[in-house]
GUDREN-261091 format. One record per residue (C-alpha): x negated, y, z negated; residue in one letter; residue number from 1. Coordinates in steps of 0.1 Angstrom, whole numbers, always signed. Example, Ala and Ser with C-alpha at 12.3 -4.5 7.8 and 13.67 -1.06 7.14 Angstrom:
residues 2
     c1     c2     c3  fipa  lumgu
   -123    -45    -78     A      1
   -137    -11    -71     S      2
This chain:
residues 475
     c1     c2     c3  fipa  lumgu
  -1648  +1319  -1047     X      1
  -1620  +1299  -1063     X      2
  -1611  +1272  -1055     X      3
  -1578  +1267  -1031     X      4
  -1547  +1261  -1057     X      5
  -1566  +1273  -1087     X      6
  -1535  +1294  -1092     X      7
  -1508  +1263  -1095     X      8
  -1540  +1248  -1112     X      9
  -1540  +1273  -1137     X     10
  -1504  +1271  -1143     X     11
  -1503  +1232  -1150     X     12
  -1503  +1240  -1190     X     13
  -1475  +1263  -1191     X     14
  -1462  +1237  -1168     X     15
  -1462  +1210  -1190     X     16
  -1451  +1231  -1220     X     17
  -1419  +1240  -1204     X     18
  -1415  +1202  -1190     X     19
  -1433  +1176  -1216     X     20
  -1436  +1143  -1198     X     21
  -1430  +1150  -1160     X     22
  -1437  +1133  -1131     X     23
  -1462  +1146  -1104     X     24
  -1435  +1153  -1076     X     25
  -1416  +1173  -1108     X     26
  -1449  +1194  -1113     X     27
  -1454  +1199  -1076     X     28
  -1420  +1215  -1072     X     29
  -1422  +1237  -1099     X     30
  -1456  +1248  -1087     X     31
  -1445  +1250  -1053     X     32
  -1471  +1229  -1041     X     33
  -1468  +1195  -1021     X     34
  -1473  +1161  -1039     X     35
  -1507  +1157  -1029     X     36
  -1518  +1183  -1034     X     37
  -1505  +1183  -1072     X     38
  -1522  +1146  -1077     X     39
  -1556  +1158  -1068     X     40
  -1552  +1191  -1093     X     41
  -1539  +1168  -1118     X     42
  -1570  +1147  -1115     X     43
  -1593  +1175  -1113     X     44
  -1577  +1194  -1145     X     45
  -1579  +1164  -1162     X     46
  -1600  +1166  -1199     X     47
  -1613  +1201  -1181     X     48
  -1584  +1224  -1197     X     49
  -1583  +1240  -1235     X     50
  -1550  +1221  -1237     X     51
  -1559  +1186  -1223     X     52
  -1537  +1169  -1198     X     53
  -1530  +1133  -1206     X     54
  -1518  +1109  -1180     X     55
  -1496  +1081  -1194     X     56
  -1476  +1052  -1174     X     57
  -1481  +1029  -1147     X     58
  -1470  +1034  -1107     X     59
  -1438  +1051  -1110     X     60
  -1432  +1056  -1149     X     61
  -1464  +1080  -1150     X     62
  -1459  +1109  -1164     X     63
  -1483  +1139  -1175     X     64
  -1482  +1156  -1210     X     65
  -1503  +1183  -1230     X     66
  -1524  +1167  -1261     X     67
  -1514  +1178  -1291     X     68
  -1540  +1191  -1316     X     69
  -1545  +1179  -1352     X     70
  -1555  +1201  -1377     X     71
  -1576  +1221  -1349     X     72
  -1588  +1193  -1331     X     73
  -1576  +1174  -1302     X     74
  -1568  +1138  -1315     X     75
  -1571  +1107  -1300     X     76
  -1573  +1082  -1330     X     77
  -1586  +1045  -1329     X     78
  -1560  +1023  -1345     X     79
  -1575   +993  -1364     X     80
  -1561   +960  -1376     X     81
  -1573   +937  -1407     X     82
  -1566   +895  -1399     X     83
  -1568   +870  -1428     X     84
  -1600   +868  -1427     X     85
  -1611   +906  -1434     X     86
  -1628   +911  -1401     X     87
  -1613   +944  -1380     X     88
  -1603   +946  -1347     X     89
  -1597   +974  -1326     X     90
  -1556   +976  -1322     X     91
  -1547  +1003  -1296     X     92
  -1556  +1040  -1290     X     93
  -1527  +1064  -1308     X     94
  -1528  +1097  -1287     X     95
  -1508  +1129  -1296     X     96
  -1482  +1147  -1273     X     97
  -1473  +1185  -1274     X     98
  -1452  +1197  -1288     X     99
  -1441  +1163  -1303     X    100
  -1443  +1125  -1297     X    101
  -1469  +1098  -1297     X    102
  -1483  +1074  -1274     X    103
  -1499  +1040  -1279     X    104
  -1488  +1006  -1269     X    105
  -1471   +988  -1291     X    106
  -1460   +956  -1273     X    107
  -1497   +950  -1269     X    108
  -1503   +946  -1306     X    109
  -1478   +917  -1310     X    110
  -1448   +938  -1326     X    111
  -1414   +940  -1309     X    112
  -1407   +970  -1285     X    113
  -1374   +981  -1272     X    114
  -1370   +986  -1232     X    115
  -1371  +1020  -1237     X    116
  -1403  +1020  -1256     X    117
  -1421   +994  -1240     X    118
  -1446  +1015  -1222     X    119
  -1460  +1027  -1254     X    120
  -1442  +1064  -1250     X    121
  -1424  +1079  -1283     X    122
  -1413  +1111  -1279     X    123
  -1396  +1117  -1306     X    124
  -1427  +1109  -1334     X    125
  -1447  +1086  -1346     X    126
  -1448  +1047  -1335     X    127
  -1427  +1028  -1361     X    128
  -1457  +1003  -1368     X    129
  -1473  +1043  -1390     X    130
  -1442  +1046  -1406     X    131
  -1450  +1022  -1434     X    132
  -1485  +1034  -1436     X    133
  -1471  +1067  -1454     X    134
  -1478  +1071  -1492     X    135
  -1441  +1067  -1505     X    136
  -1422  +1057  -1537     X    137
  -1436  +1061  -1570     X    138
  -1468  +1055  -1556     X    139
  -1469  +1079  -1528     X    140
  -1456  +1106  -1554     X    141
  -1486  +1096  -1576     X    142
  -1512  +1102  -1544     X    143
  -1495  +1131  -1540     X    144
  -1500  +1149  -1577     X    145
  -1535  +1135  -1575     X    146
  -1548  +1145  -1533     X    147
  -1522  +1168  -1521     X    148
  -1543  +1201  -1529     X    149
  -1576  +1186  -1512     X    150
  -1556  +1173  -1481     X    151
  -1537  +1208  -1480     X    152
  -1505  +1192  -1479     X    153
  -1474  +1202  -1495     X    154
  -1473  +1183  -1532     X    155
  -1438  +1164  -1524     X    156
  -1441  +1135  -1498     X    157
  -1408  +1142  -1481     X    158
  -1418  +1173  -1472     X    159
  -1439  +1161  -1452     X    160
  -1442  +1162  -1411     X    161
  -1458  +1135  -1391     X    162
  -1490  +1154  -1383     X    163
  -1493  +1159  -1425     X    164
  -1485  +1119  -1426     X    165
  -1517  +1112  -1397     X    166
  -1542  +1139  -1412     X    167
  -1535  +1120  -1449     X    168
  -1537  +1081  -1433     X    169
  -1569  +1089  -1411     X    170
  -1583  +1108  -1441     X    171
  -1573  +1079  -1471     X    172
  -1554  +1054  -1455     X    173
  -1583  +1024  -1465     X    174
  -1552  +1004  -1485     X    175
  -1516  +1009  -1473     X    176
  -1492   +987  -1467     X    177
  -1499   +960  -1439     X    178
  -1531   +952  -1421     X    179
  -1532   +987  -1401     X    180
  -1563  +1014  -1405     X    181
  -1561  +1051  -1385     X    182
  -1587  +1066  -1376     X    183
  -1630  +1061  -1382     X    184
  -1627  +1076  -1408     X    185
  -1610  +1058  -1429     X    186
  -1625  +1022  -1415     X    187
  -1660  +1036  -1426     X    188
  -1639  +1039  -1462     X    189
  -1634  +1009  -1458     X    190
  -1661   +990  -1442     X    191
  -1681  +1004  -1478     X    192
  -1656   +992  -1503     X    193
  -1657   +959  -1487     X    194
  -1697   +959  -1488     X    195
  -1696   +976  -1521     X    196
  -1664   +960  -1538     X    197
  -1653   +973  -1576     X    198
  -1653   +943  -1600     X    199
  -1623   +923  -1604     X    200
  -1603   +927  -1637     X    201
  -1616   +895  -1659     X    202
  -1586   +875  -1672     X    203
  -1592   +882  -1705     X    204
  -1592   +918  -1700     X    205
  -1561   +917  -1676     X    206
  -1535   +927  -1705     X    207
  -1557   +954  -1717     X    208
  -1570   +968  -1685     X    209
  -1529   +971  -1674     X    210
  -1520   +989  -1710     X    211
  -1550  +1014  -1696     X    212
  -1533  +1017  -1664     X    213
  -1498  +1022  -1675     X    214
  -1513  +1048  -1696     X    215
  -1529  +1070  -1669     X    216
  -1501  +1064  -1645     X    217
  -1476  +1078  -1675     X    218
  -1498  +1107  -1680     X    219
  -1497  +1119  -1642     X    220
  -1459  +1128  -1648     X    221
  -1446  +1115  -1615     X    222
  -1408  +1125  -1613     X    223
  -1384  +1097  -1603     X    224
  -1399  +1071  -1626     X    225
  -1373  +1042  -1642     X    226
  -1350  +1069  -1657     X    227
  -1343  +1080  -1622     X    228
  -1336  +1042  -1612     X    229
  -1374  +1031  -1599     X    230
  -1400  +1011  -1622     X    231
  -1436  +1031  -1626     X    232
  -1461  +1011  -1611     X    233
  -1497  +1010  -1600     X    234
  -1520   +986  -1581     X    235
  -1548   +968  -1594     X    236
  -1577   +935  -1583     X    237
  -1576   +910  -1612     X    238
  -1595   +877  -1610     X    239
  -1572   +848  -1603     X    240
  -1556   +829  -1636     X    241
  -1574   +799  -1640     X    242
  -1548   +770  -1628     X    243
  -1524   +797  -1611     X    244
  -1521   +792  -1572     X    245
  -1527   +823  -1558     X    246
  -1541   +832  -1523     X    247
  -1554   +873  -1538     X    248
  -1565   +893  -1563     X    249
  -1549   +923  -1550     X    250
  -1518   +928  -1571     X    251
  -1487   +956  -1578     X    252
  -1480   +961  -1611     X    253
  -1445   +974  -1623     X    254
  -1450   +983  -1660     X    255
  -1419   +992  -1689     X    256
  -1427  +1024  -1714     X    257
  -1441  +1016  -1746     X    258
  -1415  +1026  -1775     X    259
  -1385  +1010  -1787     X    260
  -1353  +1028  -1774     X    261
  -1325  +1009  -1761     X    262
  -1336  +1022  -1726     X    263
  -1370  +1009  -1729     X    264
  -1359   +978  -1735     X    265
  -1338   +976  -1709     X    266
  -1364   +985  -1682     X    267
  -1383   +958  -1702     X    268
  -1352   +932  -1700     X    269
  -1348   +941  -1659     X    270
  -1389   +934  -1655     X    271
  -1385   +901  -1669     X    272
  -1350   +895  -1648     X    273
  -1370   +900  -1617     X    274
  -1399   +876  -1627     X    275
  -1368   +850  -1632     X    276
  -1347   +861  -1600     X    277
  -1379   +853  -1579     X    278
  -1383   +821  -1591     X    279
  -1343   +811  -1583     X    280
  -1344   +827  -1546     X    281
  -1374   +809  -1541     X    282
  -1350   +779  -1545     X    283
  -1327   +793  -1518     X    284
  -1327   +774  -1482     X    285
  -1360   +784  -1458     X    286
  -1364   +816  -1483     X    287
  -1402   +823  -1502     X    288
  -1408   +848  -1531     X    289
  -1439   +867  -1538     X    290
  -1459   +851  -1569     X    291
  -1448   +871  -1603     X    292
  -1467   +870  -1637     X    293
  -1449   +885  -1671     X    294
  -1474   +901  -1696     X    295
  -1465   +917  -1727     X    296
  -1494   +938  -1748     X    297
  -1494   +975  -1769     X    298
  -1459   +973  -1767     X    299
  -1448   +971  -1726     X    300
  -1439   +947  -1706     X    301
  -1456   +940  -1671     X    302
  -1448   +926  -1637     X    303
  -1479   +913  -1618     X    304
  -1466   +909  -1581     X    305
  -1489   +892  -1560     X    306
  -1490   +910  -1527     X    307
  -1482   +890  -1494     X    308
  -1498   +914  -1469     X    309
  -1530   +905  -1489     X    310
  -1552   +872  -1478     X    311
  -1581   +867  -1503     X    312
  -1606   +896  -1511     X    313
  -1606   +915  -1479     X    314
  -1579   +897  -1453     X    315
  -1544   +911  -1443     X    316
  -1511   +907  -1423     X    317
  -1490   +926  -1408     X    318
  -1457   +938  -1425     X    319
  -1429   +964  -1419     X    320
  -1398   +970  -1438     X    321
  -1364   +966  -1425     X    322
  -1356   +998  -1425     X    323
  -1382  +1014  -1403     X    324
  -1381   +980  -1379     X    325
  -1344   +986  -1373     X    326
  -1348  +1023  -1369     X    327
  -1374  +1014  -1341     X    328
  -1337   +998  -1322     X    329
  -1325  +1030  -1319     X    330
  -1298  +1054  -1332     X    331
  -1274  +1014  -1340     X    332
  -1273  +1014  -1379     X    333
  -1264   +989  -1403     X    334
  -1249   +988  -1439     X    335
  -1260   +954  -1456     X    336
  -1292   +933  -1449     X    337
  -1271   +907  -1430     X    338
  -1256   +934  -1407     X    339
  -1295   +949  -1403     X    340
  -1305   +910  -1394     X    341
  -1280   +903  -1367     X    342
  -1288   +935  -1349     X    343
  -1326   +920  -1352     X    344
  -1312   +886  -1337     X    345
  -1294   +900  -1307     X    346
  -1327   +917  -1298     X    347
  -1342   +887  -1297     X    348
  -1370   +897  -1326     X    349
  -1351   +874  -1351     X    350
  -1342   +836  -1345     X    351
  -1308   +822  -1360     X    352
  -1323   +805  -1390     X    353
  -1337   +834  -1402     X    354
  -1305   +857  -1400     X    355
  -1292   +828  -1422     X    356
  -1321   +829  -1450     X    357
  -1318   +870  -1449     X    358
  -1276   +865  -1451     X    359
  -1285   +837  -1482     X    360
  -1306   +862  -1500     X    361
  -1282   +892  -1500     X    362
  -1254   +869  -1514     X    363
  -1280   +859  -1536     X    364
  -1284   +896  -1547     X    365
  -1249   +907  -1549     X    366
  -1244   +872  -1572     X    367
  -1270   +882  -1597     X    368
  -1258   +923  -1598     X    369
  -1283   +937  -1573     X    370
  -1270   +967  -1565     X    371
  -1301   +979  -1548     X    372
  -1309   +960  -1518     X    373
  -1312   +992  -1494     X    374
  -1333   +980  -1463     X    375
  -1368   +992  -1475     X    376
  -1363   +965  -1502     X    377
  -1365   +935  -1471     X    378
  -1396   +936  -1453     X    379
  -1405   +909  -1424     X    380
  -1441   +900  -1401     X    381
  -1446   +911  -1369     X    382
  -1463   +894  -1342     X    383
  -1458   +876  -1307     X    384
  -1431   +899  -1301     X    385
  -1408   +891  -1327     X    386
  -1409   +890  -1367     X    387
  -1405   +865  -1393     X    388
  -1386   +873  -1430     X    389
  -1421   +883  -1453     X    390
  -1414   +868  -1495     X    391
  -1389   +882  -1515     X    392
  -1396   +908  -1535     X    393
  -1374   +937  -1557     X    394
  -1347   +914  -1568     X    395
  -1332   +919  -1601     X    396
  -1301   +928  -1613     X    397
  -1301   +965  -1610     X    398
  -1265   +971  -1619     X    399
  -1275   +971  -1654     X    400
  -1308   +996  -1651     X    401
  -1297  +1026  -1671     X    402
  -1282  +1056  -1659     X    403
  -1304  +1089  -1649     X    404
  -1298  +1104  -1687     X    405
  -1310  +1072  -1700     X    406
  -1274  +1056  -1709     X    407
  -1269  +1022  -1705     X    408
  -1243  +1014  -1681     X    409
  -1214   +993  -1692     X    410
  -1198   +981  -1658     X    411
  -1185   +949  -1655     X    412
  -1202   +917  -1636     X    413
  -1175   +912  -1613     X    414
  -1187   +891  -1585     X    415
  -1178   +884  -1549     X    416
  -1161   +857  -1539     X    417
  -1168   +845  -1501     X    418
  -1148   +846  -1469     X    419
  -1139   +811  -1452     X    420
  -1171   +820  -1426     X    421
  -1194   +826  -1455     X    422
  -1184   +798  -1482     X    423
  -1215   +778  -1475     X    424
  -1240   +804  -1476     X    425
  -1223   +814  -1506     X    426
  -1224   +785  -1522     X    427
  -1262   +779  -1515     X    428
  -1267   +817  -1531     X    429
  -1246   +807  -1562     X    430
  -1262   +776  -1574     X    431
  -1295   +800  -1569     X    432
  -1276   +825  -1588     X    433
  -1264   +802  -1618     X    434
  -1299   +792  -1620     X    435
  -1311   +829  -1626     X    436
  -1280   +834  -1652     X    437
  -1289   +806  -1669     X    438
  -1324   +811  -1669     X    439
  -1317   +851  -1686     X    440
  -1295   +837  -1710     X    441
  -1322   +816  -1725     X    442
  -1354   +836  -1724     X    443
  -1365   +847  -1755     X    444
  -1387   +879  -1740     X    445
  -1350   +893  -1730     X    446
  -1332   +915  -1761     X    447
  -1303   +894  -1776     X    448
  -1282   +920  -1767     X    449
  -1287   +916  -1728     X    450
  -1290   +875  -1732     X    451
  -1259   +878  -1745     X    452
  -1246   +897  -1713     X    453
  -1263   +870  -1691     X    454
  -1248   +842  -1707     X    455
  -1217   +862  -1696     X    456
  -1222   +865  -1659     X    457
  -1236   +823  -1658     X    458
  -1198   +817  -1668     X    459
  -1177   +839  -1648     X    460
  -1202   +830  -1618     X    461
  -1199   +793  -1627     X    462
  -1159   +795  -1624     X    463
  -1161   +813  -1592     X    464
  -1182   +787  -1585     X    465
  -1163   +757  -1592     X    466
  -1133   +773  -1573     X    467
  -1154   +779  -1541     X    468
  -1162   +742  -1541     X    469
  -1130   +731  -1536     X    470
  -1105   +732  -1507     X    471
  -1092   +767  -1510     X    472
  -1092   +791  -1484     X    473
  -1110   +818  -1496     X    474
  -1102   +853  -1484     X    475
């Protein structure tokens, strides 16, 4: 005999498909049952089904949804964190919804939620702390070339869909960005290259080992390299410099080609800015950079960047760019870091002093030609419910990178000067800025023809500066 209801029972899937995320009294009307009795056949249908019926939310904020199946298979995937130490912990439960969305509580894991979020519901897609897990940039177009075809994904990252994105973290996802891991399978991953670690690049085979590197990297053909306006880079574990403070061997290493065109040497000239425009930010008021080491050998320059989500050997912290952190606010955008910040601050995730360091650095950037601080180029650290500014990083002056056919651009250094509100950030970011000028103009690994150029810029920027210091209203 069946049992009494089976019939509303057997509806609850098609139920939920046309009504993702109701309520039991919404269920029990459309099924033309009473409230009761939709509670108990909710309980009973419960992990029994083909298409699984999740329960999600607390008292009155619970609502039901169909699971959503991965690659065949109904997922529920254990999310993992790394600490300093290299130990892993488990960090919530990420659960698919049909026919989109994700659950798993955020809040819980320390990062900053909005209101309407704070139960650990996204129906839209993926929670914003697995945004900056996906392979992207050079690097992720690299992966791509190399794994797409074995993952059976499509060979172009931003094609990709958010269920591409989880089936390639859980499957490879043992060293993206931050201290997050998906999925068993890629802790085991791991778990072994932490018990079985590869040897650490000697010092005196760094130079060589990174020539090797560049090499492969080159022969892969990813599109979008510096021609297209982004360096070619890889990642690599070198032992520590002797007498070099450094707190890991895990590096990124942005790398110039090897021959001697004027565009060459310009990628080489801007890798050797950004080592020096480091060094002068981290001068800047409550504002740290991430350590930088210049190599030249067989004809390329490198750019050793020591990564700040990395604790020795095996620990990490958490990190997520500005970009995907604001887009977790909601459909509010911003133009400019300082814009991005502010919206941060009056949400509560970012005190005053930082908004100040963040609106420091972009002055700093716009004083030294960096017309390429888009919000993926500020990260920050999550944790207790609000974030803190992560190192500088990516700050050169990119208005003189060549063009996509390979031209060098001749635009003119024409900075900014301040508004009456801004003149002593300003001022702070100049001095910083005269410092990297100054510092270009007299390196002797930058072409003569580009010293030249930065000698330029220290002494426009020095008489913008001595203006600004006096008693002018500035407009």
């Amino acid at each position: 005999m069946r049992p009494k209801n089976s019939s509303a029972r057997d509806q609850l899937p098609a139920l939920l498909r046309r009504k993702p995320g109701a309520k039991a009294a919404e269920l029990a009307e459309l099924a033309g049952v009473s409230g009761p009795t939709m509670l108990r056949m909710l309980a009973e249908v419960a992990g029994e089904s083909a298409e699984e019926v999740m329960r999600w939310g607390r008292a009155g904020r619970t609502r039901y949804f169909l699971r959503r199946s991965l690659r065949g298979q109904w997922a529920q995937m254990p999310l993992y964190r790394i600490d300093a130490a290299g130990q892993a912990h488990t960090a919530g439960l990420v659960q698919l919804l049909a026919p989109v969305g994700t659950c798993l509580d955020v809040a819980a894991m320390g990062w900053p939620v909005d209101e309407e979020v704070a139960d650990g519901l996204w129906p839209f897609g993926l929670p914003y702390p697995l945004q900056d897990m996906r392979p992207q940039g050079y690097l992720g177009r690299q992966f791509a070339l190399r794994h797409a075809a074995t993952l059976g994904v499509a060979p172009s990252p931003q094609s990709w869909g958010d269920d591409d994105v989880l089936h390639i973290v859980c499957a490879t996802g043992t060293d993206t960005s931050g201290n997050l891991i998906l999925g068993d399978m890629a802790l085991q991953a791991w778990l072994y290259a932490k018990a079985q670690p590869e040897p650490l690049i000697a010092d005196a085979d760094v130079a060589e080992a990174y020539a090797d590197l560049a090499v492969q990297a080159s022969a892969r053909g990813v599109p979008g390299s510096s021609a297209g306006g982004e360096f070619p880079k890889f990642t690599a574990r070198r032992a520590v410099p002797p007498g070099v403070a450094s707190d890991t061997p895990h590096v990124i290493v942005k790398f110039s080609g090897a021959d001697a065109s004027s565009t060459v040497q310009r990628w080489a000239d801007l890798l050797v800015c950004e080592h020096l425009a480091l060094q002068a930010a981290a001068d800047l008021p409550g504002t740290r950079s991430a350590r930088s080491r210049l190599l030249q050998h067989a004809g390329r320059t490198f750019l050793e960047v020591e990564r700040f989500d990395r604790h020795g050997p095996h620990g990490r912290s958490a990190l997520c760019s500005l970009s995907t952190l604001e887009a977790a606010i909601g459909p509010r955008g911003s133009n400019t870091w300082p814009e991005a910040a502010a919206l941060l601050n009056s949400q509560g995730w970012l005190d005053a002093d930082s908004l100040a360091v963040v609106q420091r650095l972009w002055w700093f950037g716009k004083l030294i030609a960096n017309t390429d601080m888009h919000h993926g180029n500020l990260s920050l650290l999550p944790g207790n419910g609000v974030v803190q500014l992560a190192p500088t990083y990516d700050m050169l002056p990119m208005q003189y990178a060549p063009l996509a056919g390979g031209e060098l651009p001749t635009s003119m250094y024409a900075p900014a000067l301040p508004a009456p509100q801004d003149r002593a950030i300003w001022l702070d970011a100049s001095v910083a800025a005269l410092q990297f000028w100054r510092s270009a103009a007299a390196d002797m690994r930058i072409s003569e023809g580009f010293r030249t150029i930065c000698a330029e810029n220290q002494g426009r920027l020095e008489a913008l500066h001595n203006l600004a210091r006096g008693d002018l209203l500035l407009f």
